[in-house]
Each structure stands twice: as structure tokens, then as C-alpha cells.
N, C-alpha and C positions, 0 to 999 in steps of 0.2 A: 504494500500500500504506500502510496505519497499523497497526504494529505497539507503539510503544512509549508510556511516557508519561513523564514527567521528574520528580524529585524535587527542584526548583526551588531552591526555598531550601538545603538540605542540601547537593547541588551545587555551587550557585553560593558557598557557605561555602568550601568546601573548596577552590576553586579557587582563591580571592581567596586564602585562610591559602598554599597551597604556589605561589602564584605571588610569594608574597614572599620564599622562601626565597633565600638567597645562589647566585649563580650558580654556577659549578663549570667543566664544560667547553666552554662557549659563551660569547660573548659575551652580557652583560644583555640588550642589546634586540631579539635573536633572538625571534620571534614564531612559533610555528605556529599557522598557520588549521586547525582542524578541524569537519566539517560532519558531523555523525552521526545519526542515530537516536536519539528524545528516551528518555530513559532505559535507554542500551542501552553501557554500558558501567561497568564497575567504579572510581568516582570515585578510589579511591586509585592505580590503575594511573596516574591524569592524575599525581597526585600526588608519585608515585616516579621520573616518567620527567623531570617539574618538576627534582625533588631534585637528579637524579642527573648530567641535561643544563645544568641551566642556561638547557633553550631554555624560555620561556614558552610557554605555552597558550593563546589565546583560542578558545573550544568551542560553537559554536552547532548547535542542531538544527533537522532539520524531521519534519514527520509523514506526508510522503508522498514518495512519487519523481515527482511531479511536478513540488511546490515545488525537489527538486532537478533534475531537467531545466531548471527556467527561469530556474536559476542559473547553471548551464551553460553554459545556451543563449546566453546575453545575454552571453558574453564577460566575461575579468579579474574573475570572479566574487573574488579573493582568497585561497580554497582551495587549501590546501595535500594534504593528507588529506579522502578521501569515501570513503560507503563505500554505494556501491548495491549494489540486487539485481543476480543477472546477468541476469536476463532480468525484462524488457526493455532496464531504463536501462542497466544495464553495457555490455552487448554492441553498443547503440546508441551508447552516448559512443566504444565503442574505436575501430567501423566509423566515425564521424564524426570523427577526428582530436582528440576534445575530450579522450584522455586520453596520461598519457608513460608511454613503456614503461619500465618496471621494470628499475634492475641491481642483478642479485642479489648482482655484488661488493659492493654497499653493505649486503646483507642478509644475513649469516653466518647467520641465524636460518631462510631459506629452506627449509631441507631436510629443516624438524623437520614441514613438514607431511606427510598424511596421503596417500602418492601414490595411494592409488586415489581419493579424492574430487579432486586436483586434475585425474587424466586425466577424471572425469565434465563438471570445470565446465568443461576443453575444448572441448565444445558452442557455451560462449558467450564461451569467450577462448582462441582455435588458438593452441597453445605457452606457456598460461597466460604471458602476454607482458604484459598490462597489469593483471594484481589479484591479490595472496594472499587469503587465504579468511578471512576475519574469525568468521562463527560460521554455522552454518545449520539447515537443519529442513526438516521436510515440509507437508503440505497434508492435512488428514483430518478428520476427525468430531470434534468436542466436543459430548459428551454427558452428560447428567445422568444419572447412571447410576440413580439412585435413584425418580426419576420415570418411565423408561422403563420399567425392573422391575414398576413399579405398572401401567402403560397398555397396556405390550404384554410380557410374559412370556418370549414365542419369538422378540424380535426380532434379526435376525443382526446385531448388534451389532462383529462381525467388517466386514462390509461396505457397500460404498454403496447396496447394496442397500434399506438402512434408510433414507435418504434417495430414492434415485434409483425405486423401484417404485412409483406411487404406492399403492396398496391400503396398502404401509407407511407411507408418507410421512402420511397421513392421522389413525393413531393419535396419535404423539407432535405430529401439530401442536396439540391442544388445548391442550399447553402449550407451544409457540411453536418455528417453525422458521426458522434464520436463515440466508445464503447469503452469503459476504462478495462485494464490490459487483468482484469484479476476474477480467475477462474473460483476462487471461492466465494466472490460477492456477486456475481453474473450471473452462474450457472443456478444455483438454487433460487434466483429471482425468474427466472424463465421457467425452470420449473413450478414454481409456483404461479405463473401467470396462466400455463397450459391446464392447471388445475391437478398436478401431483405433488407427491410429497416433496417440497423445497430439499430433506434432505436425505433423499433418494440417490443410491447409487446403482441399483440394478440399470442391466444393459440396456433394457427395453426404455426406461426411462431417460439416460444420458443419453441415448441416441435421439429420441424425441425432440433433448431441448437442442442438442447440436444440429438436425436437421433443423428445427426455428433457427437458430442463429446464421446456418449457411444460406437459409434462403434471403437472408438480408445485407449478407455480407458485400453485395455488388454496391447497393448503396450507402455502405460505411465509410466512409473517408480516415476513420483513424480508429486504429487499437491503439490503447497508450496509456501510460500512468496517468492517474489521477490531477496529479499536481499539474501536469502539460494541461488537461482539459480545463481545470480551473480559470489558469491563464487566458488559454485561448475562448472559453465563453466570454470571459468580461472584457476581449477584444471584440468581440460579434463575428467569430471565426467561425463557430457553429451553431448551429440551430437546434439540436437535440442531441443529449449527450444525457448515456449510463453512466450514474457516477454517487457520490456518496454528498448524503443534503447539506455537510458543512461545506464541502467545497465550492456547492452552487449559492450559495448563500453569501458565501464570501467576493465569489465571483459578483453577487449582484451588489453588493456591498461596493466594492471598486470601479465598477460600471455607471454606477449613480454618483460617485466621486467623478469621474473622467468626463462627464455630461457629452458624450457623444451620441446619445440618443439607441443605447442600447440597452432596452429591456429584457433582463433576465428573472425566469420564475423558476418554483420548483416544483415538483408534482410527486408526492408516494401514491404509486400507483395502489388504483381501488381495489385491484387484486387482491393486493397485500403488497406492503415492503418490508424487506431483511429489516431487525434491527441488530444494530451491532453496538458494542461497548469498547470503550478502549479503560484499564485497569490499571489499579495503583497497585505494585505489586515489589517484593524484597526478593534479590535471588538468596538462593541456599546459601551462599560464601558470600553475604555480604559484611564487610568490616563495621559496620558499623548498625544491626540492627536495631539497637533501642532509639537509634536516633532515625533512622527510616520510622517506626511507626511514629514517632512523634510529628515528623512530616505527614505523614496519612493522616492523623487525627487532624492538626493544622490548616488541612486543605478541602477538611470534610466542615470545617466551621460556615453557617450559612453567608456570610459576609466576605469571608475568602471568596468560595466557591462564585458570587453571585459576581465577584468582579472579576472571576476568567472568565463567566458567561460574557460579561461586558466585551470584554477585550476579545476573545476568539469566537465570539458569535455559535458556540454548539451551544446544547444543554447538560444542563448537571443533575446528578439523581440526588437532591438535596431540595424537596419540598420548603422547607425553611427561607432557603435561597432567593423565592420565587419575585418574593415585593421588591425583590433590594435589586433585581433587574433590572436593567431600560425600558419603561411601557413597548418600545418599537421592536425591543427583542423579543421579550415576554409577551407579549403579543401575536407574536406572529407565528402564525400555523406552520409554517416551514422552519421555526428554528425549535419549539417545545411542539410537537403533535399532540392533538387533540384527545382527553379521554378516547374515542370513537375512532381515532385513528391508530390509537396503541392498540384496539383491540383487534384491529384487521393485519397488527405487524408478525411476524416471525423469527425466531432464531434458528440458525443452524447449530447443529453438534458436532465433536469430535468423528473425525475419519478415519478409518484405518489404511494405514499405509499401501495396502494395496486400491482401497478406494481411491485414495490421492492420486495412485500412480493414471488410475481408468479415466477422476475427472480431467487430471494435466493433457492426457493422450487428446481426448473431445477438444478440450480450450486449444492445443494445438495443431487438431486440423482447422478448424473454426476459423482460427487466424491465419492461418494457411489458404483457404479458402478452396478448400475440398472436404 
């Protein structure tokens, strides 16, 4: 996955000014490793938790859950705090021993999450045992609302329809159809649009959602990370794009900054959309866990939490949070879904490595375009 992007310098200022501030309740050379998501966090939250602890921060990102599997993977990676998706990486570090289970006596802040989203992320962590729920979102359509209006009038804009039919898929490709490049957040939304189990691996079913996929593939313009699609909606490069509701939100967020007259919306299809979580979570060899959950707790406080809603536009499972939001975030049906929309959402579960190997083979003819 590439969801975020970094504000580098800005960032990296702010870090440097509060990681100079006088210690308080730790010792000075307390150090937390934190591995994140490039621009996916509210720089003063680093800042306060700096202030307030004592413990130092050093903050490094990556842009995929790759790069953090082969941190991982490769043992005393140094991480203290990470924060993957649950499905895949999460659910694979828990089943691999590569993460510590969580005590919530160290987490007084535990109970302020949202219990129905934490029994959903159940799926990919039984007894939420190893990750609180850092921020999440769905999987849907970003579209150019303004361009579609023009190409096609009657388009169901409600569903995947719009993408998935080709006779639809055909119109808005004159002005570019994009497909983010990742076979676990793709395939079970097709599946479930065709009306099977999202997370089905029998043959009869993958081939199903790969015939949908190939019969559209003449009018895709782009297989691609996530992060390239972002960019290029909130240039007006494309017109419908699978992709993940923070990115398109963000997208439309910068699009309304650049006032060139491109409107960007989002759409969780009425099918159903994936919901996916991304997790606060300690690996097994971290140096420093008492001072990781003390971060957990810190980040689960409603007034943290509500100013990385501010700042990166997802949501957070922190009902508490909700007031202390922007009315224009907290608001809006594409950044928190609706009662009524969480209940049409889905999650995926763990795969077993021969599943993985059958959905990679589909997602790479798909993109192949056979």
C-alpha cells in the first residue's frame, strides 16, 4: 500500500525544536523508535507526548507495507511502535510471532475505542490481543464528478457498477481510469460487488472476479500505487479511480486548494466496501516496550486523536474524538461513514499462503491483460 506523503522539512523542524525540550517524567535518553506512515500523523501530537514524557522520539516512515514487512522480517529491526494495515501485514506479523501482545493495564486509554469497529478488526487480530486501531477507511471510487457529468449523465455513480460493467467503464475512460496496483484490497471488493464471498479463495470464485477485471482492462489506463493515483486525481488526470477513501479525500482536499476547477468525490460502493484498519502495534524485540504503550495510550486520548483526524483527514475509532473534529471533516460522509454505511462494509481475513500465492497469480494476469 502507498497511502501517504511526508511534509519533510516542517516535520522534521518540529521534531528537532520538541525533542529539545527539558525532560519531565523519563529519563533524557529514553528513545522511542516509531515506524509510520509518511505523513500520517499530527506533528504536534509527537510534540506534546515529547513535552509531556520526557521520552524522545526518533520517527521514520515508509511508503509501503512491504518496506515494513522487510523490517520485520530481518529481525531487531529497533521499532518500538508500527503501525500496519490488518490485512495483510498485521495479521501476518501477529500469526508469525513478530508482534507483543498488548496490556491494556499499561493502556487506561483502551476502552475509549469504538467496540463495534474493534469486534470487526477481530477478523485479523482474535481478542484484539496485539493492535489498537490507529485511524481507518474504506476502499471505493474516486471520481471526478464534474467530468463524469459531462461524458456520461446516467452514470450510477452510487456503484461499481460505473467501473466494473464495461459498456460503463468505456465512457469515462476517455479521461483516464485508474485501478490501485493491490491485489488484497481489489480482489475481495469485486468479489463482493459480483455478490460472493469478498473473502473467497476457491477457483471458481477468483476466476469470476478476474474475468470482471479482464473484461475492463482495455479501458484502464493505469494499474498503480495508490499514492501515484492520489496525485494524479487532484490533477484531473483521471476520472474514476479504485482506490482507498483517504487518498481520494485528500486528493479532493488539494484540488479545492489549486482552484482549477476540479471536482473530486468519493463513492463506497452500495454493494458494500472493504473496511480496513491500519494499527498501533509493539514488535516482539522492541527496546523499549513500556514506553511504546505509553504512546498507545497517549494517542488513544480523545483530543490527540481528534487532531490527527484534523491534520490527515481519515477517521479514528475514538467516539470521544468526535466534537473536537472540524464540523467539515466530521461531517462529511466520505471521511466518518454513516451508521448505515458501516453496516453495508466488510472485512477481509487472514490467507493462507497458498491462497496468497492463487490470488497474486489472478492480480497478475489481470495486469497482464490476459
Amino acid at each position: 500500500m502507498l497511502r501517504r506523503r511526508i511534509a519533510t522539512a516542517a516535520f522534521a523542524a518540529l521534531l528537532g525544536l520538541s525533542a529539545a525540550m527539558p525532560a519531565r517524567a523519563q529519563q533524557p535518553e529514553t528513545v522511542l523508535n516509531v515506524y509510520n506512515w509518511s505523513d500520517y500523523i499530527d506533528p504536534y501530537a509527537v510534540a506534546q507526548f515529547q513535552q509531556e514524557t520526557g521520552i524522545r522520539i526518533r520517527y521514520d516512515v515508509y511508503d509501503s507495507l512491504e518496506t515494513l514487512e522487510g523490517k520485520l522480517s530481518a529481525g531487531r529491526s529497533g521499532y518500538d511502535i508500527i503501525v500496519p494495515t490488518s490485512e495483510p501485514t498485521f495479521s501476518r506479523l501477529a500469526r508469525a510471532g513478530a508482534l507483543k501482545p498488548l496490556d491494556r493495564a499499561l493502556i487506561p486509554n483502551w476502552g475509549k475505542q469504538d467496540a463495534t469497529l474493534l469486534r470487526q478488526v477481530e477478523s485479523s487480530d482474535p481478542g484484539n490481543r496485539f493492535g489498537a486501531i490507529y485511524l481507518y477507511g474504506t476502499v471505493g471510487l474516486g471520481i471526478r464528478a464534474d467530468r463524469v457529468r459531462e461524458l456520461f449523465p446516467d452514470a450510477p455513480t452510487d456503484s461499481l457498477d460505473l467501473l466494473m460493467k464495461p459498456e460503463n467503464a468505456r465512457r469515462p475512460a476517455r479521461c483516464g481510469i485508474a485501478v490501485m496496483d493491490s491485489a488484497t484490497d481489489v480482489l475481495p471488493s469485486i468479489l463482493q460487488w459480483l455478490g460472493r464471498d469478498p473473502n473467497s479463495t476457491e477457483p471458481r470464485d477468483l476466476r469470476a472476479a478476474e474475468d470482471a477485471l479482464t473484461a475492463i482492462r482495455p479501458h484502464v489506463r493505469a494499474i498503480t500505487a495508490s499514492g501515484n493515483i492520489l496525485d494524479a486525481l487532484a490533477n484531473g488526470e483521471y476520472c474514476v479511480a479504485l482506490t482507498y477513501s483517504g487518498d481520494v479525500i485528500q486528493a479532493q482536499a488539494r484540488a479545492r486548494e489549486a482552484k482549477r476547477g476540479v471536482e473530486i468525490g468519493y463513492v463506497a460502493p452500495k454493494e458494500g466496501a472493504q473496511l480496513w484498519f491500519d494499527m498501533l502495534a509493539i514488535p516482539a524485540d522492541a527496546p523499549h516496550p513500556e514506553a511504546a504503550h505509553r504512546f498507545i495510550d497517549f494517542l488513544l486520548q480523545p483530543a490527540v486523536m481528534a487532531g490527527i483526524t484534523n491534520h490527515v483527514r481519515y477517521p479514528n475509532a475514538v467516539p470521544e474524538a468526535r466534537p473536537m473534529v472540524n464540523p467539515a471533516v466530521r461531517d462529511d460522509p466520505d471521511v466518518y461513514p454513516t451508521p448505515e454505511m458501516l453496516k453495508r462494509t466488510f472485512t477481509t481475513a487472514p490467507l493462507t499462503p497458498a491462497a496468497e500465492r492463487a490470488r497474486s497469480r489472478s492480480w497478475s494476469r489481470f495486469k497482464a491483460g490476459r
